[in-house]
Every structure is written in C-alpha cells, then in structure tokens.
C-alpha positions in Angstrom: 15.0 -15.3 12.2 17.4 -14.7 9.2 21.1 -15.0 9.3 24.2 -12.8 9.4 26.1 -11.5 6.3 29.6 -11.2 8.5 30.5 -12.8 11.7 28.8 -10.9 14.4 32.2 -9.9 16.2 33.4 -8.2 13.2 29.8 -6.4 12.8 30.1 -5.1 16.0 33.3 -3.7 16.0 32.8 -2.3 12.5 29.5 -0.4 14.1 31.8 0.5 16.8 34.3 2.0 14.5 31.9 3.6 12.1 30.3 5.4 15.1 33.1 6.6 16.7 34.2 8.2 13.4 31.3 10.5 13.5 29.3 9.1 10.7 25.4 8.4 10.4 24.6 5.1 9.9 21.6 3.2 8.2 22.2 -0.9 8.6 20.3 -3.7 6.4 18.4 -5.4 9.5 16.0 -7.9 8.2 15.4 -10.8 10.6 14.4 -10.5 14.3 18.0 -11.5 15.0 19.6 -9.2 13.2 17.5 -6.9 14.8 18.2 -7.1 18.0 21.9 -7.7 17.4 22.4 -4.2 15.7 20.1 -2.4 18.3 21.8 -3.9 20.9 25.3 -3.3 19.8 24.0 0.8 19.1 22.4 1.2 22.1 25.4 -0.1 23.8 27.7 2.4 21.4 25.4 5.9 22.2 25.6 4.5 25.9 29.5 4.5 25.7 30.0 7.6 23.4 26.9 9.1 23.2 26.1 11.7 20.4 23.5 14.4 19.7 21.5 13.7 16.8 23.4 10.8 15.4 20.1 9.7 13.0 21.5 5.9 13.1 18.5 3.9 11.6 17.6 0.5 10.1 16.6 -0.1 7.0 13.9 -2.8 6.5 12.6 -3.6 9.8 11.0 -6.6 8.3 10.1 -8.7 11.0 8.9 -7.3 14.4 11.7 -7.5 17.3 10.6 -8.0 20.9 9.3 -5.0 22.9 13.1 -4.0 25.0 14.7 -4.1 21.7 11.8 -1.1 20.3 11.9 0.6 23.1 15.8 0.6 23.2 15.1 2.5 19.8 12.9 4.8 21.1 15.0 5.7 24.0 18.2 6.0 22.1 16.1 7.5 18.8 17.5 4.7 16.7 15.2 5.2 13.5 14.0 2.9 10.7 13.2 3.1 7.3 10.8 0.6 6.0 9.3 -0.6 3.0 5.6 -1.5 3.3 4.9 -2.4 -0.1 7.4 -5.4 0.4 3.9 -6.4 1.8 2.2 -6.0 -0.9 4.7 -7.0 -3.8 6.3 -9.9 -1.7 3.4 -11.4 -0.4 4.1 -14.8 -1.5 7.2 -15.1 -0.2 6.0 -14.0 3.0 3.6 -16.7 3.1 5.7 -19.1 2.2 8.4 -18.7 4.6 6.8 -17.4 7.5 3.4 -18.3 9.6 1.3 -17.2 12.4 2.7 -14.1 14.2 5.3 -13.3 12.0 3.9 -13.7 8.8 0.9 -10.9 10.2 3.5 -8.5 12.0 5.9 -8.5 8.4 7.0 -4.8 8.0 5.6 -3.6 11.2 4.3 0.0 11.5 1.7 0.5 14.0 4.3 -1.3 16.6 7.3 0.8 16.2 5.6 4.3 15.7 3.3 3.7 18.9 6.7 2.8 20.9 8.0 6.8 19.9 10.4 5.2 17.1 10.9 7.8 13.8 9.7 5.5 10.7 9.9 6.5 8.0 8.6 5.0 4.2 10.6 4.5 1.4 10.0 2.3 -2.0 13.3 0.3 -2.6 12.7 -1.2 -6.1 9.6 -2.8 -5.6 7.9 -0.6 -7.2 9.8 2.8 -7.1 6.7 4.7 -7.0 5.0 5.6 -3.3 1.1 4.6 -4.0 1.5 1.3 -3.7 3.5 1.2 -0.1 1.0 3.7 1.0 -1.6 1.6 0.2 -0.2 -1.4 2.0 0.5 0.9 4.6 -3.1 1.8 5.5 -4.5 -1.4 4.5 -2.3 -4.1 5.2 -3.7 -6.3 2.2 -0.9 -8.1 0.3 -1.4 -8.8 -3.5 -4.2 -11.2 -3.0 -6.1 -9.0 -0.9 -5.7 -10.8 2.3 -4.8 -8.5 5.3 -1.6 -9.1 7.6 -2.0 -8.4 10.6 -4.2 -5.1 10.2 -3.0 -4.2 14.3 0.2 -2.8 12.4 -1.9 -0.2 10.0 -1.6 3.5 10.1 -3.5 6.5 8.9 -3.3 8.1 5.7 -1.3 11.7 7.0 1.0 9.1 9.6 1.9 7.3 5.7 2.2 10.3 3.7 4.4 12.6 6.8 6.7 9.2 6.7 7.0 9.1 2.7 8.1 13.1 3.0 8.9 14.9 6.0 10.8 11.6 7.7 12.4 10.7 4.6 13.9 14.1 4.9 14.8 14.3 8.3 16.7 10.6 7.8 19.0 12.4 5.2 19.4 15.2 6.9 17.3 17.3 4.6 14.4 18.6 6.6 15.8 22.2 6.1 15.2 22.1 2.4 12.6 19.2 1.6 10.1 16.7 2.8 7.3 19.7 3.5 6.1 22.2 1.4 7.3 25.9 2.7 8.7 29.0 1.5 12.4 28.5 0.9 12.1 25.0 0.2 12.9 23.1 -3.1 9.6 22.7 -4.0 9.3 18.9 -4.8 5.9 17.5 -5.6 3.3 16.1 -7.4 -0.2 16.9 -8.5 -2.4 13.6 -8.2 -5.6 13.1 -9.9 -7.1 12.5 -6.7 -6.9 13.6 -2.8 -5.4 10.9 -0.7 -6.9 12.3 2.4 -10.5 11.9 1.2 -10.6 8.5 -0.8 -11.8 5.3 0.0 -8.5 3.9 0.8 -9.3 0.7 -2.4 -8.7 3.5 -4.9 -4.8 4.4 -3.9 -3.4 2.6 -6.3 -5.6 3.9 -9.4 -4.8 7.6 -8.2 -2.6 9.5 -11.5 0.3 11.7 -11.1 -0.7 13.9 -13.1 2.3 16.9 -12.7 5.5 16.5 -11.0 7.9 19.5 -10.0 11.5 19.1 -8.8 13.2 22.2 -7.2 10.0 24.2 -8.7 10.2 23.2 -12.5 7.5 21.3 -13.9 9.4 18.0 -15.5 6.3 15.8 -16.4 2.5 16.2 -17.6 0.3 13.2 -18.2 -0.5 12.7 -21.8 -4.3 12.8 -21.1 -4.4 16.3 -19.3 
C-alpha cells in the first residue's frame, strides 16, 4: 500500500495551509494509502473552505483506491494525472511487487473516468513521448504483451482528449491550448498515421512526422 514520505499530521496540515493560501495543488499519491489519506484530508479541506475551481489533482494514481475515496473525487472534482505507460515501461516491477487485483487495476483508467473523475495523461520520463502511454492506455498490455486488467481500458479519442484538452485544463490552459481553434497556440503534430483508424498493435510504430509549437514548424522527419 506504499508508505508516507512525511509524517501524516504534518501532510495534512501542510495541505491545510497550502489550500487555504489559495494555491492549486497536484500531490505525488502512489499507494492506496496514500490515496485515500490525501483525498480524504481534501475533501475534508473543500468541505471546510470550499473553493470554486480549485483543480487540486493527484498525480500517479497508481494503484486503484476503494470506491468512497473515487467518488469523494468526483464529488469534490479532485482530478488526477496519470501515467499509463508506467504500465507498459514498468511492467516488471509491477509484477514483481504486486499480485492478483492490484497488479491488473495498476494505473487505473476505466475506474476513475466512469466514476466522473477529470484524468488526464501525461508521460513523466518514461518515455517523454505520448504513443507509447496511449498505447497502454487502449490496450492494457505491459512490455511482454500480457494485458492488466483490460476492465480499466479506454477508447482511443477518451486517450488522446486526456493527453491534450485535460492536460490543458489541469494547468489552467484550456483558453490557449489542448484543442485546436482559432486563437489558440497552435501546438501539434503531423503523424504518419491516423490514430482513430488503426489497429490499435500499430501505435507505437506511428512517425511524427511535423511538429509545430505556437504555429512554427520546428521539426521534419529526415525521410519526408
């Protein structure tokens, strides 16, 4: 269930504090405990002082809490970020360390969404680029191929919206990224192939083949 990096009465007066101040927060929450601990000690927070459109979220979400503690997030719109590819890249260290259940809910995404919780996807350093945490996204397979616990897939558009548009909304962005629209910074990509039509095996083959930040074209694939 993991274990705490600071004594849980300081972390929850530090939330406490950090709240009150009027800042957004986004916690490390790994383990089930830690889980429900921070959720807990929001939820009580927002009930306390509550505030519109705080955007409080927790990054990692790697092990599925139980139900009351997700739909405490969705009722207070506590949000996550979270790292699918972990189940991909980290598969081994999943396997090792965690069985049954646990080891096929890792880095839940079906769960959370269905309960009305924002997710959204980001990459973390393993690998920086999106493909392969979409792919585990839609598939579930770790590195060997084996699915986890496929119950906690999603659809390609739910993946891509939560790489984007979410990842926006989390930073407080959504005015000027995460879509494309006219007045927007015009950040994207030209990929070899449409991820909304292929057999979801080819993902991690697909070639960026343009990228454009705030409308200027910064890379070109060799081959083209």
């Amino acid at each position: 269930r993991g274990y705490l990096n600071m004594p849980e009465e300081e972390l929850v007066t530090l939330l406490n504090e950090i709240h009150d101040a009027g800042y957004q927060m986004g916690i490390h929450a790994i383990g089930d405990a830690a889980i429900v601990l921070v959720v807990n000690t929001l939820a009580d927070a927002l009930e306390r002082s509550p505030r519109v459109d705080h955007r409080h979220y927790l990054n990692h979400f790697s092990m599925r809490p139980p139900e009351l503690t997700m739909e405490l997030m969705a009722e207070h719109q506590i949000h996550i970020t979270q790292q699918p590819n972990f189940t991909y890249t980290l598969e081994g260290r999943y396997a090792e360390n965690l069985d049954g259940w646990r080891l096929q809910h890792n880095n839940p995404l079906r769960g959370p969404m269905d309960h009305g919780i924002t997710v959204a996807i980001s990459s973390d350093i393993l690998p920086i680029g999106p493909l392969v945490g979409i792919y585990a996204a839609v598939t579930r397979k770790g590195m060997t191929g084996t699915v986890y616990g496929l119950d906690e897939a999603i659809t390609m558009e739910e993946a891509i919206r939560a790489y984007t548009a979410l990842g926006a909304y989390l930073n407080f962005e959504e005015e000027i990224k995460g879509t494309l629209e006219a007045g927007k910074l015009a950040d994207m990509v030209l990929l070899s192939e449409d991820l909304l039509t292929i057999d979801p095996e080819r993902i991690m083959g697909v070639a960026v083949e343009k990228t454009w930040i705030g409308g200027e074209l910064v890379h070109e694939a060799t081959s083209l």
